[in-house]
C-alpha positions, 0 to 999 in steps of 0.5 A: 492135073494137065497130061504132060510129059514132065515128071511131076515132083512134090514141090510145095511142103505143108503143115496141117494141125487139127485138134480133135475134142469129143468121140470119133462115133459112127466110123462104121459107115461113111459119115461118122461124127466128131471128126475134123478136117485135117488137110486138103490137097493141092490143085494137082494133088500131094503126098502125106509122109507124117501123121502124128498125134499128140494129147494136150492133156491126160489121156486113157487108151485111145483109138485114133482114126484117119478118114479120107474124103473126095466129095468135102467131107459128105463121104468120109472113108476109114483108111487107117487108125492106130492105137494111142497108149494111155499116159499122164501129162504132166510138167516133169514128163515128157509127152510121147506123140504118136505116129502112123506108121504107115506113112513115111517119106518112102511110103507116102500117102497120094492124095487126088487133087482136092482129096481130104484128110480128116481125123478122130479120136474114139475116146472124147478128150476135153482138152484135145488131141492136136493131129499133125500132118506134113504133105507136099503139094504137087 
């Protein structure tokens, strides 16, 4: 983004969503498997203030896992993950989503301009996990 004088304010809202099918392995280093890309900032940068994830099917006890990356996806950094509890997906129940709590609108994540989030789930799902994100572009 140009220097300016200008207060640079969110302008542009996204949706991303991502399914994610087999095991997040590797997530120890910088280039773990099985993840997908979830979202790409704008040209000026943006701001992530929702991530949920929600199973399309029964699920056990599930790490989910959030990466992000400044180079395509060559080197994917770990920088949150949080814990989906196991449930039973079925017509007469509910499907409980679960958030990252650590992003809201009065604590965004900030994106640098290109920067990509990508996601994972540590216990594969056949049928998937959908991971949903809500940004604004700068």
């Amino acid at each position: 983004m140009a220097k300016t004088f200008t207060a640079p304010f969110a302008q542009s809202p996204k949706n991303f969503t991502a399914v994610v099918t087999g095991a997040a392995g590797t997530i120890t280093g910088d280039t773990p498997t099985n993840t997908v890309l979830l979202a790409t900032a704008g040209a000026d940068g943006a701001i992530l203030t929702r991530l949920s994830a929600i199973p399309r099917a029964t699920v056990t006890a599930s790490s989910l896992v959030l990466f992000t990356s400044s180079d395509s996806g060559t080197t994917k950094r770990l920088i949150d993950s949080v814990l989906m509890a196991a449930q039973t997906v079925a017509t007469t129940t509910a499907i409980t989503s679960t958030p990252f709590t650590n992003y809201s609108e009065t604590t965004p994540l900030r994106l640098a301009a290109g920067e990509q989030l990508y996601v994972g789930s540590q216990v594969a799902l056949a049928s998937g996990i959908v991971f949903k994100a809500e940004t604004t572009d700068f």
